[in-house]
NUTITOR-147924 format. One record per residue: residue number from 1; residue in three letters; x negated, y negated, z negated of N, C-alpha, C in turn. Coordinates in pm, whole numbers. Layout:
BEGIN
<r nr="NUM" rest="ala" n_x="X" n_y="Y" n_z="Z" ca_x="X" ca_y="Y" ca_z="Z" c_x="X" c_y="Y" c_z="Z"/>
...
end
This chain:
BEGIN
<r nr="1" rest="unk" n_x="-84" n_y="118" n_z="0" ca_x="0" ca_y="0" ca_z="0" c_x="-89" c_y="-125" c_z="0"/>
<r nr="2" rest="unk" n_x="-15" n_y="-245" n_z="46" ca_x="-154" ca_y="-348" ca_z="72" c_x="-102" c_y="-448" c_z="-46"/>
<r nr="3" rest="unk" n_x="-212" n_y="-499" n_z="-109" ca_x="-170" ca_y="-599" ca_z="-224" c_x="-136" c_y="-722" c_z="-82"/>
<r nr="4" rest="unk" n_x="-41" n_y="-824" n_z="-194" ca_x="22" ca_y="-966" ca_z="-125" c_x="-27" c_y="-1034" c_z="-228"/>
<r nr="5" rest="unk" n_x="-84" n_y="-1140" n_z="-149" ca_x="-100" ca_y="-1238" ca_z="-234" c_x="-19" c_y="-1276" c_z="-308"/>
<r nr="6" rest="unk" n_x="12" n_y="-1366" n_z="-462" ca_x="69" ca_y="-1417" ca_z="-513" c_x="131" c_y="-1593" c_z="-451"/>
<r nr="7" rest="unk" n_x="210" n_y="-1643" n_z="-460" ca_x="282" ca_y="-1746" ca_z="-386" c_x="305" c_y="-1799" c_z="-509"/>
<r nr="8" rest="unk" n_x="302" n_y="-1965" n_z="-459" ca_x="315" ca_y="-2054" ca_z="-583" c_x="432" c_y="-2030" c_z="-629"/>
<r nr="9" rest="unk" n_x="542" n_y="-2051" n_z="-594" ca_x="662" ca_y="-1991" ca_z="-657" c_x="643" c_y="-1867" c_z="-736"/>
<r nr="10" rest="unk" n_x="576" n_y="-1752" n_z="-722" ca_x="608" ca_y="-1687" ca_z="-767" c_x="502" c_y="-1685" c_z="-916"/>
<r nr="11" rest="unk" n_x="374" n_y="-1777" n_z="-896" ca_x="336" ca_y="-1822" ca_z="-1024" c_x="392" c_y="-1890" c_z="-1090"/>
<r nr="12" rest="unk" n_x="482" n_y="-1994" n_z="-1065" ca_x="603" ca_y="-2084" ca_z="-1127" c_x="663" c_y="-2001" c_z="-1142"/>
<r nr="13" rest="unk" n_x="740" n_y="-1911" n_z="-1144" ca_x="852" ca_y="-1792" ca_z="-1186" c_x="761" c_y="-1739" c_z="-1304"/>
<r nr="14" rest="unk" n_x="681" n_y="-1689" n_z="-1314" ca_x="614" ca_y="-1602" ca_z="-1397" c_x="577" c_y="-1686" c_z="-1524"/>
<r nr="15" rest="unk" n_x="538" n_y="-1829" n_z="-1487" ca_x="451" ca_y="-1926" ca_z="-1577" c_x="577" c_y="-1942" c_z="-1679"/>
<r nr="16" rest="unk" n_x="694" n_y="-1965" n_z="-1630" ca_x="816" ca_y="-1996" ca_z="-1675" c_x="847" c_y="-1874" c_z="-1768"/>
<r nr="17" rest="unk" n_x="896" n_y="-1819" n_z="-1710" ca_x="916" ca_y="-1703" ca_z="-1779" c_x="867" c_y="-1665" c_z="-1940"/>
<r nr="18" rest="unk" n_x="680" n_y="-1652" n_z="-1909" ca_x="638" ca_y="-1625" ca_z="-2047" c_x="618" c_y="-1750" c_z="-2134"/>
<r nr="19" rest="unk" n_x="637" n_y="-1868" n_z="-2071" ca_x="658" ca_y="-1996" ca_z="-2166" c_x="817" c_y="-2000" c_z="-2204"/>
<r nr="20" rest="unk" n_x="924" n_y="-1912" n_z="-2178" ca_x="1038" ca_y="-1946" ca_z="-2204" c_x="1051" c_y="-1841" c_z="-2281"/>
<r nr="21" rest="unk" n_x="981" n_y="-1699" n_z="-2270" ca_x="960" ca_y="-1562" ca_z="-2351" c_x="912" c_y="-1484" c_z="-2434"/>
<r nr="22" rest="unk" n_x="768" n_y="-1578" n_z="-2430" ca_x="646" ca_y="-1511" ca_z="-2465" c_x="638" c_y="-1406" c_z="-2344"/>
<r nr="23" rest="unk" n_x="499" n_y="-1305" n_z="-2421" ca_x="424" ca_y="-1253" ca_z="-2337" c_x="448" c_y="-1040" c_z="-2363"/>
<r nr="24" rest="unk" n_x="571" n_y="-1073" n_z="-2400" ca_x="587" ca_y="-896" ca_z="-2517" c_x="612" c_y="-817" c_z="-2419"/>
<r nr="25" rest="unk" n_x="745" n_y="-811" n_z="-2331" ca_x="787" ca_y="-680" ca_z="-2276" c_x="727" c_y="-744" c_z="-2094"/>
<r nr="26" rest="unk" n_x="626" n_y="-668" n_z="-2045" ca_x="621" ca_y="-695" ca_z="-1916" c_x="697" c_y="-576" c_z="-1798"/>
<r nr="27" rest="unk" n_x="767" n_y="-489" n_z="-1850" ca_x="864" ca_y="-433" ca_z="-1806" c_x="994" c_y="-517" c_z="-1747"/>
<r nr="28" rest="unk" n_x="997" n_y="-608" n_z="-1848" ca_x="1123" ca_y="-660" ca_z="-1797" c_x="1131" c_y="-785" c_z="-1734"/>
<r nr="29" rest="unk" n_x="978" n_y="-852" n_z="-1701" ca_x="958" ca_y="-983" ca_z="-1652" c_x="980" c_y="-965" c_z="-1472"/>
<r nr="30" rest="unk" n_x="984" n_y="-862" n_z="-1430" ca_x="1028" ca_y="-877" ca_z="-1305" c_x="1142" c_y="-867" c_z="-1231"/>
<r nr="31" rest="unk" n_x="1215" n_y="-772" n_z="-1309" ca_x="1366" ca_y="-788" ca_z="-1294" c_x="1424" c_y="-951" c_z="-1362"/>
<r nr="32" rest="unk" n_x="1375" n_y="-982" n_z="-1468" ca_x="1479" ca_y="-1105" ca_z="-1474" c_x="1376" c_y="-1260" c_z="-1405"/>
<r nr="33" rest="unk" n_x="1273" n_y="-1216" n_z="-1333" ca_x="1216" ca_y="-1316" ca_z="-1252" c_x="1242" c_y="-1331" c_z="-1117"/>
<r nr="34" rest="unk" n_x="1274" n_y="-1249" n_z="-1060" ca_x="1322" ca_y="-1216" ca_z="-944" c_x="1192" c_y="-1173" c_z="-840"/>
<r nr="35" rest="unk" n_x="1116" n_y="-1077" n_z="-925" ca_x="968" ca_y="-1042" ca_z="-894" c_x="1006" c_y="-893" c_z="-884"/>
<r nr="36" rest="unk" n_x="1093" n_y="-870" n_z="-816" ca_x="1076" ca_y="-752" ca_z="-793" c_x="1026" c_y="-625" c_z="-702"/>
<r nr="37" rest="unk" n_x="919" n_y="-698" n_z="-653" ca_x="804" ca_y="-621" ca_z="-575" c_x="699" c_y="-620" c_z="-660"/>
<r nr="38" rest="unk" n_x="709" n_y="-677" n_z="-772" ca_x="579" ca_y="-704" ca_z="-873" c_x="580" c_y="-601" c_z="-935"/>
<r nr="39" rest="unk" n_x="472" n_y="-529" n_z="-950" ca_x="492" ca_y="-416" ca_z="-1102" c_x="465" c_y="-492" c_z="-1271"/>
<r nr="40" rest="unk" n_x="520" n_y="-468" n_z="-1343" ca_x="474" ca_y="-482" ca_z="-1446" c_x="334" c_y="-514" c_z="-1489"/>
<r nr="41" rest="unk" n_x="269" n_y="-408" n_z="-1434" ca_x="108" ca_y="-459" ca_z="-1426" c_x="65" c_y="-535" c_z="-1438"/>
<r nr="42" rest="unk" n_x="89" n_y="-564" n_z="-1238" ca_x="55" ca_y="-653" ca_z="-1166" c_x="95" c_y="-820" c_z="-1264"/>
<r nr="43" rest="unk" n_x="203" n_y="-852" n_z="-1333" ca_x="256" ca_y="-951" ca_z="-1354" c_x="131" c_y="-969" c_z="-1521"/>
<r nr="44" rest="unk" n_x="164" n_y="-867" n_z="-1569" ca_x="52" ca_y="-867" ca_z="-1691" c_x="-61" c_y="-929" c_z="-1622"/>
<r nr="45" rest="unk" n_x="-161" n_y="-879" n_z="-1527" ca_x="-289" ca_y="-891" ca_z="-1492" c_x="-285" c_y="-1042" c_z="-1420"/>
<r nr="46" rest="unk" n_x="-172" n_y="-1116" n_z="-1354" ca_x="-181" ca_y="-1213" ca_z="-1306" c_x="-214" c_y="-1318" c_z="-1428"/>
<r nr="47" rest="unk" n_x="-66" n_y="-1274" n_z="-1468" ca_x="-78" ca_y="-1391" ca_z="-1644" c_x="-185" c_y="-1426" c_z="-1738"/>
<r nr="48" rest="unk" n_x="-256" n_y="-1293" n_z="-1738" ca_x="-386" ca_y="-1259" ca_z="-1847" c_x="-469" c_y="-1329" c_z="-1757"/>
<r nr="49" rest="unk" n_x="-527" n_y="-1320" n_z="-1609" ca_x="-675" ca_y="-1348" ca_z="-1573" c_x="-664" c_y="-1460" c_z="-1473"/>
<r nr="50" rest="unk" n_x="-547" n_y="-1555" n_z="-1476" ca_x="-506" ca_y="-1621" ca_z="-1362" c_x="-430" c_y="-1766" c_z="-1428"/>
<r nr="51" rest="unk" n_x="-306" n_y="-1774" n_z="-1476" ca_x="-224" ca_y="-1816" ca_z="-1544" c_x="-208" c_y="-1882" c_z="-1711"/>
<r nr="52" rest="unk" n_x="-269" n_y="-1744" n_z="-1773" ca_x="-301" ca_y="-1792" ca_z="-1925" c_x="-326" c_y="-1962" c_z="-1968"/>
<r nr="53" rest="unk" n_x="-272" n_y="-2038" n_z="-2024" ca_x="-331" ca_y="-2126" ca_z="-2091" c_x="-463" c_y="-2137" c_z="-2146"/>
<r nr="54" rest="unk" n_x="-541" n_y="-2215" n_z="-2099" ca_x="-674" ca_y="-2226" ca_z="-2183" c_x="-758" c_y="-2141" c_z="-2119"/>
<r nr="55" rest="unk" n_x="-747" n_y="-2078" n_z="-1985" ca_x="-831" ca_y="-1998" ca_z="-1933" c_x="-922" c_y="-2125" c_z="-1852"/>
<r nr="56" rest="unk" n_x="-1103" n_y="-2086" n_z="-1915" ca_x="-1139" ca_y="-2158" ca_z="-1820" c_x="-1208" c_y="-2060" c_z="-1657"/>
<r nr="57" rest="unk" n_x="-1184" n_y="-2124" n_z="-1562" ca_x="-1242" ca_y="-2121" ca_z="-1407" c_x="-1318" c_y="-2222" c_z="-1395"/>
<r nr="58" rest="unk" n_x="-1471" n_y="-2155" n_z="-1374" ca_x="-1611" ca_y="-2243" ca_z="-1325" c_x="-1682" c_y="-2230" c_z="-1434"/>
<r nr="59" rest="unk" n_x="-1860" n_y="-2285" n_z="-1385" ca_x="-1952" ca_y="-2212" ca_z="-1432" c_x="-1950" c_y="-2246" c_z="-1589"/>
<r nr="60" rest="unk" n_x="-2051" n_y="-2128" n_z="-1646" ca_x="-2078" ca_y="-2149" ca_z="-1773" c_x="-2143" c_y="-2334" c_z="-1860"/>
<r nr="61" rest="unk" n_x="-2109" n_y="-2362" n_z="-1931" ca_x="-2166" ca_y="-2468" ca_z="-2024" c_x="-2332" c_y="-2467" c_z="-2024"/>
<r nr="62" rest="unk" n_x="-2411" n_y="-2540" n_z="-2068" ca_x="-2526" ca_y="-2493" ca_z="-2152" c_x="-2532" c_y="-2435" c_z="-2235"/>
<r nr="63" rest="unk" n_x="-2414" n_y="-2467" n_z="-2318" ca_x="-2444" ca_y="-2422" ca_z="-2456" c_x="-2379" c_y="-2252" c_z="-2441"/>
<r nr="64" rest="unk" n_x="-2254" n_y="-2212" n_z="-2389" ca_x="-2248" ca_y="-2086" ca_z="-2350" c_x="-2368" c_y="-1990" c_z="-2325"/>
<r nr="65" rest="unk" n_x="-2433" n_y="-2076" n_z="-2213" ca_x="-2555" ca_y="-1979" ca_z="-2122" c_x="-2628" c_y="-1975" c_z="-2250"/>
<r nr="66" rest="unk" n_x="-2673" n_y="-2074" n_z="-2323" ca_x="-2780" ca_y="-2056" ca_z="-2437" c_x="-2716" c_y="-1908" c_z="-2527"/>
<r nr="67" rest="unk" n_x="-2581" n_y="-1943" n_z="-2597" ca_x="-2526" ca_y="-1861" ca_z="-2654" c_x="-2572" c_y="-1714" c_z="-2573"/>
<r nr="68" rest="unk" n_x="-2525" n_y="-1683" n_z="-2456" ca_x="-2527" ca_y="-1549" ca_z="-2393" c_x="-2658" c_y="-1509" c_z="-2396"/>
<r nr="69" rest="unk" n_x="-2764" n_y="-1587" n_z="-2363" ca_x="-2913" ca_y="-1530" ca_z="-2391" c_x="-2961" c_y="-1481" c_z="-2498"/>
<r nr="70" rest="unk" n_x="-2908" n_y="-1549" n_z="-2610" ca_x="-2921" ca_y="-1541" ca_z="-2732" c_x="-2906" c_y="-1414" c_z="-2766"/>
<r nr="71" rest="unk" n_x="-2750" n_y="-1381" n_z="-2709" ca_x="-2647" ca_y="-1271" ca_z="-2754" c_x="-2762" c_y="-1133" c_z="-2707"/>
<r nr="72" rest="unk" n_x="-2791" n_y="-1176" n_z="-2593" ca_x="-2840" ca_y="-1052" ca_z="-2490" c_x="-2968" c_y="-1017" c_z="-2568"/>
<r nr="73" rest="unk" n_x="-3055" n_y="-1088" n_z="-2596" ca_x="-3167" ca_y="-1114" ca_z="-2658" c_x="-3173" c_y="-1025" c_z="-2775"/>
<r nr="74" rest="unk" n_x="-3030" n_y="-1045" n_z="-2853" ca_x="-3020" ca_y="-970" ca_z="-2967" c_x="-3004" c_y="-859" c_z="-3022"/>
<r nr="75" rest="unk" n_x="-2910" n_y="-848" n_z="-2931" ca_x="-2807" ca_y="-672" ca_z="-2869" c_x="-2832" c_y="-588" c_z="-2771"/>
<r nr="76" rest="unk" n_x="-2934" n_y="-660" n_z="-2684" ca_x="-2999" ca_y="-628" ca_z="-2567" c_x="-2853" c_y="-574" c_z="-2486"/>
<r nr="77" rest="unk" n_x="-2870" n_y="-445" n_z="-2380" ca_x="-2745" ca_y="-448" ca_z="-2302" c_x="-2700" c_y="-314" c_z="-2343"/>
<r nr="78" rest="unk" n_x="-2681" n_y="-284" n_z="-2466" ca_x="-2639" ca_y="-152" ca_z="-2487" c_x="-2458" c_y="-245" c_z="-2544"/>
<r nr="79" rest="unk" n_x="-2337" n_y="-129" n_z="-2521" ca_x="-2244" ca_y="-224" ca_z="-2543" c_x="-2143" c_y="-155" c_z="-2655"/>
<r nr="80" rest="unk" n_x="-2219" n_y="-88" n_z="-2748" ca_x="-2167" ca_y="-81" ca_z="-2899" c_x="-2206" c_y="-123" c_z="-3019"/>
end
């Protein structure tokens, strides 16, 4: 099956939605959005890595990059 892009409307449907809902049952955000080619998933994974409030898009800070060297430096790359 071929993914479709997402359409501004249909990020305005969704944005709405979990600002009018919260973020609990994503089962039922596509039937009462009128997203119903959307899976559940799909509508989770948009919201979480796309949509979310406070998500930032674009490069790291200084002080991040400092932080992450730091981090790496410390913990090296093992990831437990």
């Amino acid at each position: 099956m071929r993914k479709r892009l997402w359409s501004p409307e249909e990020d305005d449907a969704l944005r709405c939605f979990v600002e009018r809902h919260s973020c609990g049952k994503w089962s039922h955000v596509a039937l009462l959005t009128g997203l119903q080619h959307r899976s559940p998933k799909s509508c989770r994974l948009r919201w979480v890595n796309y949509l979310r409030p406070g998500l930032k898009h674009g490069p790291f800070s200084m002080q991040e990059l400092r932080l992450l060297i730091f981090l790496q430096a410390h913990f090296g790359n093992r990831s437990k």
